[in-house]
C-alpha positions as CSV (number, residue, x, y, z in Angstrom):
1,X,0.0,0.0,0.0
2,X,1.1,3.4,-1.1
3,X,1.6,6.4,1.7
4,X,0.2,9.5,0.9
5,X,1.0,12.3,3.5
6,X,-1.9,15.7,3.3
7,X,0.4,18.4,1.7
8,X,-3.0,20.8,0.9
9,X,-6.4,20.2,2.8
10,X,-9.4,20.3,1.0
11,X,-10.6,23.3,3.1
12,X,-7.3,25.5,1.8
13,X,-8.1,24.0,-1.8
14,X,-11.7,25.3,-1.8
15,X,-10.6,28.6,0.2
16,X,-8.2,29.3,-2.8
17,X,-10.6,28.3,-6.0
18,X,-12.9,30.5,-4.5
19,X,-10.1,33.3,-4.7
20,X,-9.2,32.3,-8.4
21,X,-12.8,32.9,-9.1
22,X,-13.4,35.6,-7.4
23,X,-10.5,37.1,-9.5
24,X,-11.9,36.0,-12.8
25,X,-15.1,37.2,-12.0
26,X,-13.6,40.7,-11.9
27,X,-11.4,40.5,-14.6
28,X,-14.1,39.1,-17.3
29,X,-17.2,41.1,-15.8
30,X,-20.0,41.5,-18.5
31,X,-18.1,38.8,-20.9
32,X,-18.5,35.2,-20.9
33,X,-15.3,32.9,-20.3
34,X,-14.2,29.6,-22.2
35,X,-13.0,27.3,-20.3
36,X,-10.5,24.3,-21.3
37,X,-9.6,21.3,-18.8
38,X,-7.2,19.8,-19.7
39,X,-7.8,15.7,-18.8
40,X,-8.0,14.0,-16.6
41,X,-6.5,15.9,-14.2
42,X,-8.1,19.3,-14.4
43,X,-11.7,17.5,-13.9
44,X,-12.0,18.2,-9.8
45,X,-10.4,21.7,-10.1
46,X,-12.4,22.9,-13.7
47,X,-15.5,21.9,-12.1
48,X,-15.3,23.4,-8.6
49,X,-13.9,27.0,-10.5
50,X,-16.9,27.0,-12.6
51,X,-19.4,26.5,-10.0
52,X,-17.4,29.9,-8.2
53,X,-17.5,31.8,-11.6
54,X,-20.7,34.4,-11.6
55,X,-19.8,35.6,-15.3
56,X,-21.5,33.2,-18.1
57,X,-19.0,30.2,-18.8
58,X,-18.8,27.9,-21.8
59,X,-16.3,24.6,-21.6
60,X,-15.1,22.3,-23.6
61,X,-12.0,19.6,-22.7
62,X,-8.5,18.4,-24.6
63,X,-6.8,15.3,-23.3
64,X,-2.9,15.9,-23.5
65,X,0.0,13.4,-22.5
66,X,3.7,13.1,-21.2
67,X,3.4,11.0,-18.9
68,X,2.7,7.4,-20.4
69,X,1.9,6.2,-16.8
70,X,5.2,7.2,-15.0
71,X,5.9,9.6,-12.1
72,X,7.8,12.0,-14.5
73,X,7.6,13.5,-18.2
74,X,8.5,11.4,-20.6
75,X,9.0,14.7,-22.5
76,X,7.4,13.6,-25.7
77,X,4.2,15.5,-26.2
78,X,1.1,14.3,-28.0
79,X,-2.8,15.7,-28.1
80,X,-5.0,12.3,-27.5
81,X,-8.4,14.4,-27.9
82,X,-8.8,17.6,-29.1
83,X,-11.1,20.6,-28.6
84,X,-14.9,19.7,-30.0
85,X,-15.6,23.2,-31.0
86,X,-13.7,26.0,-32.0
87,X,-11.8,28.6,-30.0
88,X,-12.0,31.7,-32.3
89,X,-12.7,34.9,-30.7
90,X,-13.4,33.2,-27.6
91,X,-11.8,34.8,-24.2
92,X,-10.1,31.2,-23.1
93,X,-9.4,30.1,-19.4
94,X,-6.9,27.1,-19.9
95,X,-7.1,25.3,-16.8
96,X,-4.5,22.5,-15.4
97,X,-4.1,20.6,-12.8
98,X,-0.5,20.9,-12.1
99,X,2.6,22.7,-14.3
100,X,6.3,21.3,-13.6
101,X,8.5,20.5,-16.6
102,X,6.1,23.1,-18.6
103,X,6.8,20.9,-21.7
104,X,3.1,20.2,-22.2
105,X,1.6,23.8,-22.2
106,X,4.8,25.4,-24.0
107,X,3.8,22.5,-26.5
108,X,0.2,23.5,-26.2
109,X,-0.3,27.2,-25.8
110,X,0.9,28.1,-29.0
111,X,-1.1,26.1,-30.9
112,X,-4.3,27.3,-28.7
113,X,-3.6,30.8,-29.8
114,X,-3.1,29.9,-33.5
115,X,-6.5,29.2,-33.3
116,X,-7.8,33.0,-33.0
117,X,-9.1,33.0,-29.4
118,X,-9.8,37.1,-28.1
119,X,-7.8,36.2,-25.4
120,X,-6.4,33.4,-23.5
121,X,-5.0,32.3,-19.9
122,X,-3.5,29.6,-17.6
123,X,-4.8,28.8,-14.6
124,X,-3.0,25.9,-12.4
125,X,-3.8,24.3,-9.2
126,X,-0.3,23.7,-8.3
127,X,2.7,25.0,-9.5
128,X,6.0,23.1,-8.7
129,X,8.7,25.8,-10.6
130,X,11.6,23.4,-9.4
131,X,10.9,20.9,-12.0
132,X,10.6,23.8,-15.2
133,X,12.1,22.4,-18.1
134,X,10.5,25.1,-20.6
135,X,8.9,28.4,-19.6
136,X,5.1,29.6,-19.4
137,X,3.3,32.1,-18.3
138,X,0.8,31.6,-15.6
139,X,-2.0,33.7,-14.8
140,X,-3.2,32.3,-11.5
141,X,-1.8,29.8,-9.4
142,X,-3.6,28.3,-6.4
143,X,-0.6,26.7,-4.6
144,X,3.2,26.6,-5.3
145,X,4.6,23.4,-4.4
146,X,7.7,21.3,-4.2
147,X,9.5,18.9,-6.1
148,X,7.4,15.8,-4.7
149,X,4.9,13.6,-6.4
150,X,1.8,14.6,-5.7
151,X,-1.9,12.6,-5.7
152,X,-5.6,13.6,-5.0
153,X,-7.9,16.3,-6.3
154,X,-8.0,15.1,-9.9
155,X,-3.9,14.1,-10.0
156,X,-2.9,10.2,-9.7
157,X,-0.4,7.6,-9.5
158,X,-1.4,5.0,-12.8
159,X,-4.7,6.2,-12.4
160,X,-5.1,5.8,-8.9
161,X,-6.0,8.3,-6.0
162,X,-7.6,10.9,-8.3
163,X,-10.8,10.7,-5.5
164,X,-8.7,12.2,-2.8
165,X,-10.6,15.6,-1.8
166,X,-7.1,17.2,-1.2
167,X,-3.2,17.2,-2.4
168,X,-1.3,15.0,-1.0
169,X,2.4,13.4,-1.3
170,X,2.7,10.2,-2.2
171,X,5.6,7.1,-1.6
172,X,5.0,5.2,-4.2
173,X,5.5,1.1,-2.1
174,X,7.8,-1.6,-4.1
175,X,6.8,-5.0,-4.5
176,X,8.3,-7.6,-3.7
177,X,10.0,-7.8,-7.2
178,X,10.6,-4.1,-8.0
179,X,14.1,-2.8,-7.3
């Protein structure tokens, strides 16, 4: 059995989304906002941010990998399923669950904005800048973390602990026939 140590509560996660909202609330009053979760991760955080957002939201979802079931980027960058409508003129909220080597949104991000949107952000849960490979610029970040593998809140270990209603750090247990 894996240990997984709290490194966020829930309480501080819901504390700071409600922050991040009310910030976006401000900055896009009287327009409505695009958001894009990026999966599977982003699922938990998108969804709780939009039920904070009081401006009118539209969303749509793009699965993204570099991680091919391994605890870091593979660095290799591919789009598994892309946007279902289009992004033109649209003011875009890209939301993640976590940026570290930034390999996947300097990958991405450019090819969002070749697409014509009116405007377009990151947002990130967690931001661990210890493990930045390639440069991006964040708009919001809920919590700035360190250089530890992190579960819960939409983020997992081979698919596993995604439930978790907060962040924590996981120590990933050997088998009896791993090294």
């Amino acid at each position: 059995m894996d240990k997984i140590s709290v490194l966020i509560s829930q309480e501080e996660i819901e504390l700071r989304i409600c922050e991040m909202a009310d910030r976006i609330n401000r900055t896009y009053e009287g327009k409505t906002v695009h958001l894009i979760g990026i999966l599977k991760g982003s699922v938990f955080f998108i969804c709780e941010l939009a039920k904070h957002l009081t401006v009118p939201v539209t969303m749509d979802f793009m699965s993204v990998s570099s991680y091919e079931n391994a605890t870091t980027s593979s660095g290799r960058v591919r789009i598994v399923m892309d946007l279902s409508d289009t992004i033109q003129g649209k003011n875009v909220i890209l939301v993640e669950d976590i940026i570290d080597s930034g390999n996947t949104l300097s990958y991405l991000l450019p090819i969002l904005e070749s697409r014509g949107p009116a405007s377009i952000e990151l947002v990130t849960l967690l931001n661990k800048p210890d493990r930045r490979e390639q440069e991006v610029a964040v708009n919001d970040t809920g919590f700035v973390i360190p250089d530890a593998f992190v579960v819960g809140y939409g983020l997992d270990y081979a698919q596993k602990y995604r439930n978790l209603p907060y962040i924590g750090v996981v120590e990933i247990e050997k088998g009896e026939n791993d090294e």
